[in-house]
C-alpha positions, 0 to 999 in steps of 0.5 A: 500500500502506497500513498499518493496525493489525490488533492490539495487544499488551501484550508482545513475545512474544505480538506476534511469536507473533501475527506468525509466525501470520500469515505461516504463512497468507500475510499480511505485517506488521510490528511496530511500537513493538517495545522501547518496551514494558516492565514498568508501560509503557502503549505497546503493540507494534502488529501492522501489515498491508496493508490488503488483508490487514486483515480477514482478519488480524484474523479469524485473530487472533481465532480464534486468541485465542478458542482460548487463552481 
């Protein structure tokens, strides 16, 4: 079992979101550099898969951020 990015986020909030969806479909992840985000901070909270999961998680997520648009 490997890790891989599947997104990036600018906050908190919108990342944990972006996780609760994937698991509502099946998908494990786990996020990383959660608290190293902050106001003016150029680190981004990583949303990390298995990479069996990638594209699949990807695809949901993109479907997901094409509705909110």
């Amino acid at each position: 079992m490997a890790l891989v990015e599947a997104a990036r986020f600018h906050n908190e909030v919108e990342a944990d979101l972006a996780r609760s969806r994937l698991a509502a479909e099946g998908i494990d992840s786990v996020l990383f550099d959660v608290g190293m985000s902050w106001v003016g901070s150029a680190i981004p909270v990583r949303l990390m898969v298995d990479e069996s999961d990638e594209d699949e998680a990807r695809r949901l997520l993109s479907r997901d951020r094409d509705g909110w648009a």
